[in-house]
TORMIRO-913444 format. One line per 2 residues: for each residue x, y, z of C-alpha. Coordinates in nm, 3 decimals. Layout:
X/Y/Z ~ ...
This chain:
1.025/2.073/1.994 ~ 1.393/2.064/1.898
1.565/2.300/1.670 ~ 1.490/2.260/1.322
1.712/2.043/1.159 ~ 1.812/2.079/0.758
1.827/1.777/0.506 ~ 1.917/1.776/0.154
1.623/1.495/0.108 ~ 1.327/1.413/0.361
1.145/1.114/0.249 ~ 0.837/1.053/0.443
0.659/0.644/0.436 ~ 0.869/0.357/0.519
0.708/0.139/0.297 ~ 0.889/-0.029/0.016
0.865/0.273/-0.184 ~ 0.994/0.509/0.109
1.304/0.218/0.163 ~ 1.375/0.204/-0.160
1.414/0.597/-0.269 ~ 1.585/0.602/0.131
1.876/0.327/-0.034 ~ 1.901/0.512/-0.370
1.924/0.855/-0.186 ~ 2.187/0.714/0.086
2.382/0.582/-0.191 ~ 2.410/0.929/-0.340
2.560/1.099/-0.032 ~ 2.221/1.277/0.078
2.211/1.137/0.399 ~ 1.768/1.133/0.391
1.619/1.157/0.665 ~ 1.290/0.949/0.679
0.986/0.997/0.880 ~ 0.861/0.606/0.885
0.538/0.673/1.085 ~ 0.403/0.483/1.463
0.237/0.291/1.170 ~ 0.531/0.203/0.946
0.603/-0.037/0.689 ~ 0.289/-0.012/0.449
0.073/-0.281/0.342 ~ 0.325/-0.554/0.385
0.291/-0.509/0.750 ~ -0.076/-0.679/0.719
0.086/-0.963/0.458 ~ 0.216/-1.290/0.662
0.385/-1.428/0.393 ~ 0.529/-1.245/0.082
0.613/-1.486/-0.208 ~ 0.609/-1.262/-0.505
0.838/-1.030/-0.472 ~ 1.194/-1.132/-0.651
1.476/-1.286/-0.424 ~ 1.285/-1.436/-0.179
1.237/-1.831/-0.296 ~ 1.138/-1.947/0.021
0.880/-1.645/0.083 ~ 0.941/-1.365/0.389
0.690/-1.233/0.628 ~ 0.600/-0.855/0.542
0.734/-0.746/0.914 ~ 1.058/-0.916/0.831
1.098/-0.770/0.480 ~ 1.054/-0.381/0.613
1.304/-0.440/0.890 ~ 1.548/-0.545/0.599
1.491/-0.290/0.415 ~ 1.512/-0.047/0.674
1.841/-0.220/0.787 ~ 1.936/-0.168/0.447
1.854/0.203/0.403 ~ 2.055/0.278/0.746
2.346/0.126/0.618 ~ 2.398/0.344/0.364
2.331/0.673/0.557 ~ 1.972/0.703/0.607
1.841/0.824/0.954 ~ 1.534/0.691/1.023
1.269/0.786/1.255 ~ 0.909/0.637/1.416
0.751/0.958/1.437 ~ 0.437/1.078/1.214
0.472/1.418/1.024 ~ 0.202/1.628/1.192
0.279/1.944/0.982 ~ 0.393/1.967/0.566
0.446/2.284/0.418 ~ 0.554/2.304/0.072
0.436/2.639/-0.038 ~ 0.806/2.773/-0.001
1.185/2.698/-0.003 ~ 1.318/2.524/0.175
1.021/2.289/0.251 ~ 0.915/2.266/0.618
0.852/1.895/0.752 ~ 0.732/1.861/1.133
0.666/1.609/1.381 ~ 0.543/1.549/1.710
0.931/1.535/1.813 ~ 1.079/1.758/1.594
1.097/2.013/1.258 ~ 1.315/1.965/0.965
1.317/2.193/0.657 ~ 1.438/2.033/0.312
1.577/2.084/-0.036 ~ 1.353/1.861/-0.151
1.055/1.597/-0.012 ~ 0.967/1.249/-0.125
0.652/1.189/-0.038 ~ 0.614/0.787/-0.007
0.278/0.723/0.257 ~ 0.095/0.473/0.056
-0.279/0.417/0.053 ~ -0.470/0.152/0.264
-0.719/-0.043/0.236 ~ -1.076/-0.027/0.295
-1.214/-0.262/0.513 ~ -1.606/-0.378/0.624
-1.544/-0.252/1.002 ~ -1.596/-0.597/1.130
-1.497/-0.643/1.413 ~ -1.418/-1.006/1.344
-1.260/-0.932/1.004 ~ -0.993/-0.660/1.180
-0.916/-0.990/1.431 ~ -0.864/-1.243/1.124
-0.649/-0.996/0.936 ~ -0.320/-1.215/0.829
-0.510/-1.501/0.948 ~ -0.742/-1.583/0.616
-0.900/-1.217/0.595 ~ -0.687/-1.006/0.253
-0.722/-0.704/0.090 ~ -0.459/-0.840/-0.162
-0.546/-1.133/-0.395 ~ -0.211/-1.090/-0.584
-0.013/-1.118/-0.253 ~ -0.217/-1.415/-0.065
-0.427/-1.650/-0.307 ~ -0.150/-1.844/-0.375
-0.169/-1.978/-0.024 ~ -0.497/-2.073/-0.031
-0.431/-2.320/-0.336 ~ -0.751/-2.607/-0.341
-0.956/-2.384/-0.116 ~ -1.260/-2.217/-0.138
-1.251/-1.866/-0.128 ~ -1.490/-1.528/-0.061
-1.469/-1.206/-0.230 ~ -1.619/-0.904/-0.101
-1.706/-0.600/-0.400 ~ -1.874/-0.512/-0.680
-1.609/-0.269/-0.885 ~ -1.354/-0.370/-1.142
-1.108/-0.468/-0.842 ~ -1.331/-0.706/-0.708
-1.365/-0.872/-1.017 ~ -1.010/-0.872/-1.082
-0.939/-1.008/-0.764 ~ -1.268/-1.334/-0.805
-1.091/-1.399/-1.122 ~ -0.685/-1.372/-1.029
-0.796/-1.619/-0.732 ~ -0.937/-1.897/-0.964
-0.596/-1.963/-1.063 ~ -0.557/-2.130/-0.714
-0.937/-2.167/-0.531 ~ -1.142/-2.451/-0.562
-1.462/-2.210/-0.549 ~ -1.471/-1.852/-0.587
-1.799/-1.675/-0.451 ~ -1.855/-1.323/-0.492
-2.014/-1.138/-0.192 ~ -2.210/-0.834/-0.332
-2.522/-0.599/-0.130 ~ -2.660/-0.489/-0.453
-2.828/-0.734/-0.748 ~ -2.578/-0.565/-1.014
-2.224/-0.478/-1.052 ~ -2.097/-0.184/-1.077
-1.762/-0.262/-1.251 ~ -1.718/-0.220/-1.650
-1.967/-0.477/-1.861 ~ -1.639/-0.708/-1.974
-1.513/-0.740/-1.657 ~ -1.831/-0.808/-1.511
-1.965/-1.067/-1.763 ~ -1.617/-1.261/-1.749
-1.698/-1.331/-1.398 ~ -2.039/-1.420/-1.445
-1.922/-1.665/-1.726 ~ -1.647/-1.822/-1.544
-1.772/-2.168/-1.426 ~ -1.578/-2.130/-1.067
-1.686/-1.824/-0.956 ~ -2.028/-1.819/-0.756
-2.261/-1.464/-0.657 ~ -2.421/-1.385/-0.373
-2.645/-1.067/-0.498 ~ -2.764/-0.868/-0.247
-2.569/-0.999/0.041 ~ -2.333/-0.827/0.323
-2.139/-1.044/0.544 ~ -2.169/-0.981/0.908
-1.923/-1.214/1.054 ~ -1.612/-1.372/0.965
-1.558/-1.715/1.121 ~ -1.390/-1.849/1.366
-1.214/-1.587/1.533 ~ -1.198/-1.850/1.843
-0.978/-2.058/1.622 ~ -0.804/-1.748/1.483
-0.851/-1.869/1.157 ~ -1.091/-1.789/0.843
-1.351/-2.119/0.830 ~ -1.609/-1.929/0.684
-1.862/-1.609/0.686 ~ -2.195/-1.518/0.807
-2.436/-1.377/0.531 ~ -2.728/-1.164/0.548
-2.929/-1.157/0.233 ~ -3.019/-0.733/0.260
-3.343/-0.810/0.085 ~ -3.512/-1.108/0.226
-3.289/-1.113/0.583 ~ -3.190/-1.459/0.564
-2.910/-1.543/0.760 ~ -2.627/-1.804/0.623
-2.302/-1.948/0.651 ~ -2.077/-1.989/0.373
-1.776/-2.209/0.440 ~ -1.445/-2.011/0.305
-1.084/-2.053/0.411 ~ -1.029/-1.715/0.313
-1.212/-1.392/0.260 ~ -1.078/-1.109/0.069
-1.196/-0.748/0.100 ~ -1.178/-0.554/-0.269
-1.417/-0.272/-0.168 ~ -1.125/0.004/-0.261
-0.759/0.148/-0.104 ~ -0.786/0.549/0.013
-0.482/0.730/-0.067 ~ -0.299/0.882/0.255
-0.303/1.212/0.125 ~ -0.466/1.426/0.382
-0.148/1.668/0.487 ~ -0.112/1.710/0.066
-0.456/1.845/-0.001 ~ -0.374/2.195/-0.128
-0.082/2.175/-0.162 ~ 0.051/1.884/-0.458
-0.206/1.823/-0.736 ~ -0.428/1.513/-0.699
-0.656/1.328/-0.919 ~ -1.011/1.257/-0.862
-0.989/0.949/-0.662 ~ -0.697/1.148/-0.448
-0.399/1.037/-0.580 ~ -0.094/1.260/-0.612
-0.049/1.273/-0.962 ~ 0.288/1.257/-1.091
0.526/1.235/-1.420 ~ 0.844/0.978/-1.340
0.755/1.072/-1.008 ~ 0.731/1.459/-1.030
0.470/1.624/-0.859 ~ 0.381/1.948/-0.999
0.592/2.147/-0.727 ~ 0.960/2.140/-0.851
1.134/1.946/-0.565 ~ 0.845/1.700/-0.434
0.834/1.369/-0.577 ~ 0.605/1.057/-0.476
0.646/0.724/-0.460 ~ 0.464/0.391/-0.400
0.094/0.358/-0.388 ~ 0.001/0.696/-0.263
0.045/0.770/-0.653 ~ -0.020/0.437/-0.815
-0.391/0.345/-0.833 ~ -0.349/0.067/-1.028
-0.098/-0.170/-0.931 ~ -0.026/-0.130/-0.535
0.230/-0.394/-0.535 ~ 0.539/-0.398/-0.346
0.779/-0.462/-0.641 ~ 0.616/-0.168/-0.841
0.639/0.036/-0.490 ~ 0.999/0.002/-0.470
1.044/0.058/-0.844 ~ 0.878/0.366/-0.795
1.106/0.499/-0.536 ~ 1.388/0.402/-0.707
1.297/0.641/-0.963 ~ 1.186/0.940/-0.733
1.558/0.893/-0.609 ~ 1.712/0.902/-0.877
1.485/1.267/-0.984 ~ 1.593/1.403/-0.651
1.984/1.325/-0.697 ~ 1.915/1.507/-1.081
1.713/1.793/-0.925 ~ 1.962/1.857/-0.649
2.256/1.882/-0.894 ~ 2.040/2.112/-1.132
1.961/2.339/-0.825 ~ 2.371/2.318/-0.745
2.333/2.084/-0.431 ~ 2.562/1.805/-0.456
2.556/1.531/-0.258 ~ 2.856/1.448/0.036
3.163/1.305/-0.117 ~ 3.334/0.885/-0.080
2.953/0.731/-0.129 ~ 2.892/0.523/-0.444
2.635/0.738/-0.663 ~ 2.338/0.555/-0.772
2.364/0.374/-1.138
């Protein structure tokens, strides 16, 4: 490993809340240093087309968005790395941030890793990802306009999600292995109600079809009950069993909720100088606008905690506003 290397800001996710607080913090005159990950770019990596996020009329790819905004970042200072952190500590100052590659110690760590999704462990579903199979409603139903549609889940998400998608499907069914949901009555009774939205009760899928074609046609369906075997014609399926916070290295160390989320205040973790970002703090919303909103703002409470603590960013670069 190299000598350890000092930087007023280490941001660590290259997501869009990672880029984001990476641009804000460049702009500053903190030079951050991020630690993207082998894995980098978030969620939007898995999204083939991104229509809702603002200044994109004619939609981006997910891929293609991240390298802009990584383009972006670098332009104003940020050095950027593909390397995984392997080691946090942030029991003591300066905070200590290593890598496979290298060590770093910092004035103060934004911690922007995300959370991803869970998925069945199909092997068929992992090979239709971006290619009909979703774990995002919000960011793909539009594209399945006229279409039927599959929903895996039981919870409030996966209710959400059944309804949000009747805005565009033809047919909404609801894949669930148990004969009840276990989401809140209201939500569960609106999509019981709704005339669009079909359940399968006690039902797991066990194939997603037609990876040959490498596109969604359909799913297999085993009834967990009875056995029964079927095939429900979808051109889409999307998986709304729940997201897992990548929080591992923070256990111990940052408070986290019950679910384990960092919990924050405008960003704040409860140790003065480490701030999250994005959806590794953000349980409800997990989109990419609210991401980069997010990491706007932890920016922004690094530049003010940095001045407070008397470390003031390099001169001749345009301060954040």
């Amino acid at each position: 490993m190299t000598k350890t290397v000092h930087a007023k800001v280490v941001i660590i996710g290259s997501g869009p809340a990672g880029y984001t607080a990476a641009i804000y913090a460049g702009r500053a005159g903190l030079r951050p240093l991020v630690l993207k990950g082998l894995e980098a770019g978030g969620q939007l990596m898995l999204t083939t087309d991104v229509e809702n996020y603002p200044g994109f009329p004619e939609a981006i790819s997910g891929p293609e968005m991240m390298e802009r905004f990584q383009k972006q970042a670098e332009r104003f200072g940020a050095r950027v790395y593909q390397e995984d952190v392997t080691r946090l500590d942030l029991g003591g100052r300066p905070f200590r941030v290593e890598s496979s590659e290298r060590a770093f110690t910092a004035d103060a760590v934004i911690v922007a890793t995300g959370a991803s999704a869970r998925w069945l462990g199909i092997d068929s579903e992992q090979r239709l990802v971006n290619r009909g199979v979703s774990a995002c409603a919000t960011c793909d139903g539009a594209l399945y306009g006229g279409s039927p549609v599959a929903v895996v889940g039981g919870g409030d998400t996966a209710m959400e999600e059944a309804l949000f998608l009747t805005r565009f499907a033809s047919r909404v069914t609801v894949i669930h292995r148990r004969d009840a949901f276990r989401a809140s009555r209201i939500m569960a009774e609106r999509v019981q109600r709704h005339p669009r939205i079909a359940i399968l009760w006690d039902s797991v899928v066990e194939e997603v079809l037609d990876v040959a074609r490498q596109e969604v046609t359909g799913v297999r369906v085993r009834n967990v009950k009875t056995g029964a075997v079927t095939e429900l014609p979808v051109a889409a399926l999307f998986v709304a069993i729940g997201h897992e916070p990548n929080t591992a290295m923070l256990q111990g160390q940052v408070e986290l909720d019950a679910k384990g989320y960092v919990r924050t205040e405008n960003t704040r973790t409860n140790v003065p100088g480490v701030f999250a970002a994005g959806d590794v703090q953000d349980a409800t919303y997990r989109q990419a606008v609210t991401a980069a909103g997010s990491g706007c703002m932890a920016a922004l409470e690094v530049v003010r905690y940095l001045e407070h603590h008397g470390i003031e960013p390099a001169g001749g670069v345009q301060r954040p506003r």
